[in-house]
Every structure is written in C-alpha cells, then in structure tokens.
PyMOL CGO cylinders between C-alpha atoms (Angstrom):
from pymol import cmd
from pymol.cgo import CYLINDER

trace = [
    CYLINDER, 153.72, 117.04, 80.15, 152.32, 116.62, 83.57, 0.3, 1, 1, 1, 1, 1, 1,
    CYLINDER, 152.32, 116.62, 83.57, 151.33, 119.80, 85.72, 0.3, 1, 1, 1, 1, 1, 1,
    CYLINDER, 151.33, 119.80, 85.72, 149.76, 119.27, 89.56, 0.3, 1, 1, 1, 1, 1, 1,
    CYLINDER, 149.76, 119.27, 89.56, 147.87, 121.83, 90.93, 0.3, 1, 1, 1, 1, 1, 1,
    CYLINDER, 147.87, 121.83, 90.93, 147.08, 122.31, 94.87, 0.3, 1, 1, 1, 1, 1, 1,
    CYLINDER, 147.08, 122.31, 94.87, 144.29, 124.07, 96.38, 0.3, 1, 1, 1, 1, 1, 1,
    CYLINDER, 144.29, 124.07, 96.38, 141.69, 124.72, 98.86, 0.3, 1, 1, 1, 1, 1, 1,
    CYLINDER, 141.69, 124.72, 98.86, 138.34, 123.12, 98.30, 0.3, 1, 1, 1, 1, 1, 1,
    CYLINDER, 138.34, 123.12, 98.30, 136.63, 123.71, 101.94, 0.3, 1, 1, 1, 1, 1, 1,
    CYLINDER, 136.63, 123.71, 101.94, 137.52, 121.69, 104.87, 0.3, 1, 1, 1, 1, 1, 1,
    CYLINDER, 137.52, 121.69, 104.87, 140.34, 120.08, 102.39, 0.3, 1, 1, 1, 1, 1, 1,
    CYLINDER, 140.34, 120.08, 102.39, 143.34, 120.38, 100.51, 0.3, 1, 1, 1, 1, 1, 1,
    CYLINDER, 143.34, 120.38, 100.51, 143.22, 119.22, 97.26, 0.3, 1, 1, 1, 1, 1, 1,
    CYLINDER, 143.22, 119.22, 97.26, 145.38, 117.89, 94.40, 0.3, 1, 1, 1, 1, 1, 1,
    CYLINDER, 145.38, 117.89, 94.40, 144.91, 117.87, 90.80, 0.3, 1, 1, 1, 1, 1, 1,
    CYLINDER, 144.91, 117.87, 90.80, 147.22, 115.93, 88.92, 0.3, 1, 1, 1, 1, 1, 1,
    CYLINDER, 147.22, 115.93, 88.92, 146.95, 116.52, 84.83, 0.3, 1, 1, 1, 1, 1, 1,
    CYLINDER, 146.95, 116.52, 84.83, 148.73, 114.55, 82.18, 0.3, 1, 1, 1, 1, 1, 1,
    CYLINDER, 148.73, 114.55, 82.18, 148.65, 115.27, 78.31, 0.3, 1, 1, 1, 1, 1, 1,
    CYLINDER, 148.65, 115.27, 78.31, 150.18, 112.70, 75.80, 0.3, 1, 1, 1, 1, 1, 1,
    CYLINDER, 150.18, 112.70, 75.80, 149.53, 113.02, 72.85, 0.3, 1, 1, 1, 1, 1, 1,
    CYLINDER, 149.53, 113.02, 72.85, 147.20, 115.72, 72.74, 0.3, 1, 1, 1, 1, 1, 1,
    CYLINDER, 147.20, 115.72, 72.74, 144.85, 113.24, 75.45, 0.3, 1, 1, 1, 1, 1, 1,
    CYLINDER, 144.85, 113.24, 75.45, 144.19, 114.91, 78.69, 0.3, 1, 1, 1, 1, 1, 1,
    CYLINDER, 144.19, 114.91, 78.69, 143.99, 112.91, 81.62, 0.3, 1, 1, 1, 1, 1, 1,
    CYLINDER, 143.99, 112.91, 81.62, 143.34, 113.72, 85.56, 0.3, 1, 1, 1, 1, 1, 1,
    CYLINDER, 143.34, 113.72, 85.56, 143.65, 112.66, 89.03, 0.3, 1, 1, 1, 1, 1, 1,
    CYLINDER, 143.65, 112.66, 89.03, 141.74, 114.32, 92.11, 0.3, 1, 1, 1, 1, 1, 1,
    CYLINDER, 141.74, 114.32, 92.11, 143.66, 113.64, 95.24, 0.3, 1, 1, 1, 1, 1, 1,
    CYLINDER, 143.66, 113.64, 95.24, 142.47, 114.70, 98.72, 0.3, 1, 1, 1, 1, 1, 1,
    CYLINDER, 142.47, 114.70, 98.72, 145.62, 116.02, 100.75, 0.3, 1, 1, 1, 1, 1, 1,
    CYLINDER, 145.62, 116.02, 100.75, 143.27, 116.68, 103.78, 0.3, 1, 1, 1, 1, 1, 1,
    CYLINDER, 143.27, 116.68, 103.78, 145.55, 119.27, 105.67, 0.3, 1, 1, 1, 1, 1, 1,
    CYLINDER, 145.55, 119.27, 105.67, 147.36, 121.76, 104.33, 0.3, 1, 1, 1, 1, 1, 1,
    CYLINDER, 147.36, 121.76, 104.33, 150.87, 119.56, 102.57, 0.3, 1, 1, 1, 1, 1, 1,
    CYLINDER, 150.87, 119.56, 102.57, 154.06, 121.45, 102.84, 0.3, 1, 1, 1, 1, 1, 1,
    CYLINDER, 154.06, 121.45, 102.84, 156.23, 121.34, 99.78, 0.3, 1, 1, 1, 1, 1, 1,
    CYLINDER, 156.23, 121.34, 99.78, 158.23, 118.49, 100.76, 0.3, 1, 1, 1, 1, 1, 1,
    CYLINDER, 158.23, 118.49, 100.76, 155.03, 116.32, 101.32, 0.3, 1, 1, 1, 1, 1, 1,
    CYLINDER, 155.03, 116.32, 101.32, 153.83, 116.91, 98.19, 0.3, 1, 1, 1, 1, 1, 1,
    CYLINDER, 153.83, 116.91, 98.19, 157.26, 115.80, 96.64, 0.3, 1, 1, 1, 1, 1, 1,
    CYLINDER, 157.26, 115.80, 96.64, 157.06, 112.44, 98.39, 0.3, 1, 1, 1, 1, 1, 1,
    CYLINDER, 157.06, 112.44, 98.39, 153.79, 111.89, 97.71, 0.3, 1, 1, 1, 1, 1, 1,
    CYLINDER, 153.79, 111.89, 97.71, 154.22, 112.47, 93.93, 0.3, 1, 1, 1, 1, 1, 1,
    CYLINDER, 154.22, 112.47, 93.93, 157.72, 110.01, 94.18, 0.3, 1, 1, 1, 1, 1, 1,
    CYLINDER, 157.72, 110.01, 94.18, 155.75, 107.16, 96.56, 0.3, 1, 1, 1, 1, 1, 1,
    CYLINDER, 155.75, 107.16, 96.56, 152.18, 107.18, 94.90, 0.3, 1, 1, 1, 1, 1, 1,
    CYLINDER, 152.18, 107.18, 94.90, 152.01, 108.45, 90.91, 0.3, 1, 1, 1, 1, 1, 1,
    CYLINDER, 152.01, 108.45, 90.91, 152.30, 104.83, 89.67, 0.3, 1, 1, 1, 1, 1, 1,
    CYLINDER, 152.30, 104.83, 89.67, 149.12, 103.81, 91.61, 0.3, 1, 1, 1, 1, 1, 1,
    CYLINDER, 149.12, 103.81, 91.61, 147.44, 107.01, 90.59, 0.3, 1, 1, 1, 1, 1, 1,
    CYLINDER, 147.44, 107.01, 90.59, 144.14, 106.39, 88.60, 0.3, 1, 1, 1, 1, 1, 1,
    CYLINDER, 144.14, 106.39, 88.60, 143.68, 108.67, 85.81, 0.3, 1, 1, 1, 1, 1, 1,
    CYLINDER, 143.68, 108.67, 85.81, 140.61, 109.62, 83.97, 0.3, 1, 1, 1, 1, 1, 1,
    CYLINDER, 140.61, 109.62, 83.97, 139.99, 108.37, 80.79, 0.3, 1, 1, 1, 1, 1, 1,
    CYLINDER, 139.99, 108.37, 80.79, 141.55, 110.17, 78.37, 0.3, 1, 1, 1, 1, 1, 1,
    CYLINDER, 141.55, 110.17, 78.37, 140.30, 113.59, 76.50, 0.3, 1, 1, 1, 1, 1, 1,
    CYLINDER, 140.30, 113.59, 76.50, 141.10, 115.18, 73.36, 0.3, 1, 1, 1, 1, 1, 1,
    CYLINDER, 141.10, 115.18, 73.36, 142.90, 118.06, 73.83, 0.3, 1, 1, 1, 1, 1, 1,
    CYLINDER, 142.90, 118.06, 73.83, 144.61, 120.86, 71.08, 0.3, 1, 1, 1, 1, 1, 1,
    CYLINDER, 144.61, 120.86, 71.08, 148.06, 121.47, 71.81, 0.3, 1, 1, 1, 1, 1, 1,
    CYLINDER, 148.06, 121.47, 71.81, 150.23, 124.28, 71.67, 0.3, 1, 1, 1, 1, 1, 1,
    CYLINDER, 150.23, 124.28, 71.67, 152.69, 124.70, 69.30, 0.3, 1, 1, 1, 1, 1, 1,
    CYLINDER, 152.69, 124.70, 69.30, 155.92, 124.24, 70.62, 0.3, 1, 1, 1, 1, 1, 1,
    CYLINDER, 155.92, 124.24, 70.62, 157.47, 127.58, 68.75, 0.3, 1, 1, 1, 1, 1, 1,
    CYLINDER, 157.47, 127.58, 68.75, 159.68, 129.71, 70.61, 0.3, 1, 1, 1, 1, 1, 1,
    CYLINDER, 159.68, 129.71, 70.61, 158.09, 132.00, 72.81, 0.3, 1, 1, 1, 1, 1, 1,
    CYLINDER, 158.09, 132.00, 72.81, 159.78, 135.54, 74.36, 0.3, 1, 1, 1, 1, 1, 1,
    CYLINDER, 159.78, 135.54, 74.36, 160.72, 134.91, 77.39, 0.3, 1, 1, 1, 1, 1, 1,
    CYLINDER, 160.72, 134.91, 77.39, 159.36, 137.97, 78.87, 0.3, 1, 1, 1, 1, 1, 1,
    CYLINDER, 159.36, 137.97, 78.87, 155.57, 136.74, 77.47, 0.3, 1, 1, 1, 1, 1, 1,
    CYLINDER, 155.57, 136.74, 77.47, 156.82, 133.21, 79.11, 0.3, 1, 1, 1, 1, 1, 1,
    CYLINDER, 156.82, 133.21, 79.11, 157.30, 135.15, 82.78, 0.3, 1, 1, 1, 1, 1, 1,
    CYLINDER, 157.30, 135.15, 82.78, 154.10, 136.93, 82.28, 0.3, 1, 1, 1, 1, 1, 1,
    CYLINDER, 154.10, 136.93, 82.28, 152.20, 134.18, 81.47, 0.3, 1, 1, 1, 1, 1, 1,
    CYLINDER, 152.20, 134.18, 81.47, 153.70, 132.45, 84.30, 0.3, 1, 1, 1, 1, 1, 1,
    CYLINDER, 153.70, 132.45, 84.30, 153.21, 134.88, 86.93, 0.3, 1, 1, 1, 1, 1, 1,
    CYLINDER, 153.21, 134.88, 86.93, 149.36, 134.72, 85.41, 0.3, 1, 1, 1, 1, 1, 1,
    CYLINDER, 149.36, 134.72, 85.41, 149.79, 130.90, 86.37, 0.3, 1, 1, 1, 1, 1, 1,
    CYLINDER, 149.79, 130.90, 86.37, 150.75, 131.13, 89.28, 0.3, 1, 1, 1, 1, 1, 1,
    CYLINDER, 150.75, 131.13, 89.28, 147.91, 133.99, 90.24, 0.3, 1, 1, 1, 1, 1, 1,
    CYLINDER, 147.91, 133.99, 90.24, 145.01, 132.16, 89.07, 0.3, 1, 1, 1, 1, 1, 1,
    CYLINDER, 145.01, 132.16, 89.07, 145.79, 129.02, 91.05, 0.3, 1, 1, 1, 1, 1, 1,
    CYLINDER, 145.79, 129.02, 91.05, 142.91, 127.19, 89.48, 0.3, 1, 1, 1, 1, 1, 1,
    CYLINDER, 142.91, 127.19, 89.48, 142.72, 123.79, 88.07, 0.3, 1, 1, 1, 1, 1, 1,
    CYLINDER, 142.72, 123.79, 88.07, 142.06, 124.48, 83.96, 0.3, 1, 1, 1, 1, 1, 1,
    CYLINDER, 142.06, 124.48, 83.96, 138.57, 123.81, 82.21, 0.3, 1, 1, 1, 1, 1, 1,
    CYLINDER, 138.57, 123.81, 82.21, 139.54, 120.91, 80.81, 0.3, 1, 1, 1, 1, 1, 1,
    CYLINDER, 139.54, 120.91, 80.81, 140.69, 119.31, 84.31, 0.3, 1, 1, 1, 1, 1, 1,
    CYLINDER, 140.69, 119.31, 84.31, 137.35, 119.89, 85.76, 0.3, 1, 1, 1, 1, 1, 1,
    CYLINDER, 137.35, 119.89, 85.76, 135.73, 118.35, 82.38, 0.3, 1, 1, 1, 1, 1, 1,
    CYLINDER, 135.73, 118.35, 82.38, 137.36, 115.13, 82.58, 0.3, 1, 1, 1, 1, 1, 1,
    CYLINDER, 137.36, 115.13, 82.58, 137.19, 114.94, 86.28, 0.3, 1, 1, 1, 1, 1, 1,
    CYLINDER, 137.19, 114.94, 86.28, 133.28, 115.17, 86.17, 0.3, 1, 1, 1, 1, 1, 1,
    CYLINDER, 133.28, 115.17, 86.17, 133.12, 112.71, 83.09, 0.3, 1, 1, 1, 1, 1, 1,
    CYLINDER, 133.12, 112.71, 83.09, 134.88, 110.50, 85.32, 0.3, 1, 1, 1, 1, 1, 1,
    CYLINDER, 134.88, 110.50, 85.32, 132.98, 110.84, 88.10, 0.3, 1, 1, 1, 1, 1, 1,
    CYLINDER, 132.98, 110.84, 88.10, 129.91, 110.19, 85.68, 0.3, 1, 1, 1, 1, 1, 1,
    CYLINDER, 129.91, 110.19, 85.68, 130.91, 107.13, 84.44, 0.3, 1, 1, 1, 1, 1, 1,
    CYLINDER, 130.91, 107.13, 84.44, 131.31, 105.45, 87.66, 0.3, 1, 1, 1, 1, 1, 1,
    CYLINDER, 131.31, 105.45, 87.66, 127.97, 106.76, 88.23, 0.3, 1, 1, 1, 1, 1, 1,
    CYLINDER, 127.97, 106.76, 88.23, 126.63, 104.34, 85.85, 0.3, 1, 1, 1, 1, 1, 1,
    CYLINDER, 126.63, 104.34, 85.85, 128.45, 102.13, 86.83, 0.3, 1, 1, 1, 1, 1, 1,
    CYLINDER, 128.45, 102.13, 86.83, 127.66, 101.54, 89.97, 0.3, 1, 1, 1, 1, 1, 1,
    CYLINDER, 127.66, 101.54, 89.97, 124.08, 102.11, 89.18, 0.3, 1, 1, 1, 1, 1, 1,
    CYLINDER, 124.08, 102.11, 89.18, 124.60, 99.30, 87.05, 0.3, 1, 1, 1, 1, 1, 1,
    CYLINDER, 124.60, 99.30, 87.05, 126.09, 96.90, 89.46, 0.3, 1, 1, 1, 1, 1, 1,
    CYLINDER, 126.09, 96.90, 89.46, 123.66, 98.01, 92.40, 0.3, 1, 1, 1, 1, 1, 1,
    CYLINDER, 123.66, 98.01, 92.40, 120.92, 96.97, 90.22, 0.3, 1, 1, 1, 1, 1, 1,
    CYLINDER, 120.92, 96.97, 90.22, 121.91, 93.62, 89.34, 0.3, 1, 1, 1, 1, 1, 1,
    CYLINDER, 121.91, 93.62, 89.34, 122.33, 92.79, 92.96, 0.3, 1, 1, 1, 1, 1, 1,
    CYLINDER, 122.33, 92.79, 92.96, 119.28, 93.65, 93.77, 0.3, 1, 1, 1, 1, 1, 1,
    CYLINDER, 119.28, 93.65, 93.77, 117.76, 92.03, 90.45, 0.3, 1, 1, 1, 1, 1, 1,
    CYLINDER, 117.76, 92.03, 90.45, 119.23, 88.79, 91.81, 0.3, 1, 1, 1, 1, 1, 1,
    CYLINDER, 119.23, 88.79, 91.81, 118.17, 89.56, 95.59, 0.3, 1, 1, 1, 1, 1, 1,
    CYLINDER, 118.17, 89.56, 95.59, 114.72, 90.10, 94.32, 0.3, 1, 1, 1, 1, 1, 1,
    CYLINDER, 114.72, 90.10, 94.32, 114.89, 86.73, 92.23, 0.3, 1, 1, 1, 1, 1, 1,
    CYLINDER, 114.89, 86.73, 92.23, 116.76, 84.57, 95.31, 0.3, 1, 1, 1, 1, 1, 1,
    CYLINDER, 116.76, 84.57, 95.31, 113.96, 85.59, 97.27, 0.3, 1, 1, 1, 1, 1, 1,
    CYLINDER, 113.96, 85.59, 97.27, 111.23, 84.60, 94.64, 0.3, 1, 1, 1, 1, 1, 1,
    CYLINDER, 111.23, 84.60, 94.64, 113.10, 81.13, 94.42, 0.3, 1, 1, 1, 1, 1, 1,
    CYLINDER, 113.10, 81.13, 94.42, 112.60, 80.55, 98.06, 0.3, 1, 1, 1, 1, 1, 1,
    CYLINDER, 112.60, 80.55, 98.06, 109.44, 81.97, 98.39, 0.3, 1, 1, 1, 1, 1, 1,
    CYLINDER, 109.44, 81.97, 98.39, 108.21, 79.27, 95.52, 0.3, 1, 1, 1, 1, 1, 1,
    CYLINDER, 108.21, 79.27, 95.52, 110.87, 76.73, 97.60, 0.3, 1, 1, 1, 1, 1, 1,
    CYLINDER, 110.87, 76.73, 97.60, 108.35, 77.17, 100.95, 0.3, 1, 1, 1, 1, 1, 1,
    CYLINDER, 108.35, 77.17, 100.95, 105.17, 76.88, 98.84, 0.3, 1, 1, 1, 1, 1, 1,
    CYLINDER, 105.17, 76.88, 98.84, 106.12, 73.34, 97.52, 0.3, 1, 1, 1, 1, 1, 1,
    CYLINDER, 106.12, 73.34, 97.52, 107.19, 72.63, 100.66, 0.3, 1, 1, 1, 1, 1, 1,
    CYLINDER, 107.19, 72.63, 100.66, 103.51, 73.46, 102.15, 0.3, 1, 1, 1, 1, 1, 1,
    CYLINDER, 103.51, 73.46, 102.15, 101.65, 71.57, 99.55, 0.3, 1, 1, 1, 1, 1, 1,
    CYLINDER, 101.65, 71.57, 99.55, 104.08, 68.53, 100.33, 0.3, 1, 1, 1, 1, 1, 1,
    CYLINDER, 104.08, 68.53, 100.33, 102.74, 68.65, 103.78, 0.3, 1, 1, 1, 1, 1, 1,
    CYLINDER, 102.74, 68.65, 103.78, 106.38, 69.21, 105.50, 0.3, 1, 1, 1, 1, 1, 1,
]
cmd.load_cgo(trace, "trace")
C-alpha cells in the first residue's frame, strides 16, 4: 500500500510519500516548491518513484483486512481527507532518517579532517628534515 500526502510546510509545498510492505513503513520527503496541480503530481509520481529514496524501513502493525461498513469507510475517509496531515509514523521514520545521515556525515567530515590534520603533520615533519639537511 502506498499513500502520498501533499501539504504546506512554509514557503514550500511538500510531499510525503509512504510505503508499507509487509507491515515495514517506509518514507520519502519531497519538496514540490510551488503549489503542484493534480496533474503535476501524477507525472511526477509516473517519471520519478523509481529513483525515490526511501527511509529505512519501520515496523509497523497492520490492520486487519476484515470487511468494513462502508458508511464507517466514508467517514473515516472524509476524516482523511480533513486532517491532511502526514501520520505519526511518517514523521518518525522521516526524522530517524534524517538522524542517521547525521552521523553519517559527522562521520565522514571527521575523517577528512583526521587525514587533513595528519597530511599537514607529514609535511610539517617533511620541511623540518628538509631544514636540518641544509636545503
């Protein structure tokens, strides 16, 4: 099941793309920018979802697929379509996400300069020979 849901997040439109399979939750923020018209949104979804990277996946409970009255169904779709949020567990795994490449760019950022610092040790030992050689 795959649900995308489209709102304003001030000065942007924004795009929240959720899959589940087998009960794992995974999302996609997308930044629309101005406000997409329904036939954008279609061609965007039919041009870019293969390229789309998804969060790592969350455990999620599913529903049980028993019949439901369709009455309840319209109500709870009208709710839907009222609250125009993104759900809880959207927002989770986006900000999980978002933490992890936190890290690991920390990560990466401090290798470089780990091996900055160390290039620049190697010289500075490099001109000190070169002193004490007399060149």
């Amino acid at each position: 099941m795959s649900q995308l849901t489209v709102y304003f997040d001030d000065p942007f439109w924004v795009g929240v793309f959720e899959r589940v399979e087998d009960g794992h939750l995974e999302t996609c923020r997308v930044v629309f920018g101005a406000e997409p018209k329904d036939y954008e949104v279609y061609a965007f979804i039919l041009k870019h979802y293969a390229q789309l990277k998804f969060s790592r996946p969350l455990i999620v409970q599913e529903e049980s697929a028993k019949r439901i009255n369709p009455k309840r169904l319209q109500r709870k779709i009208k709710n839907a379509l009222q609250n125009q949020g993104i759900s809880t567990k959207a927002q989770e795994a986006i900000q999980l996400e978002r933490e992890a490449s936190k890290l690991e760019r920390k990560i990466v950022s401090k290798e470089k300069k780990d091996t900055k610092k160390e290039m620049k040790f190697m010289m500075k030992q490099e001109k000190k020979k070169q002193k004490k050689k007399g060149h």
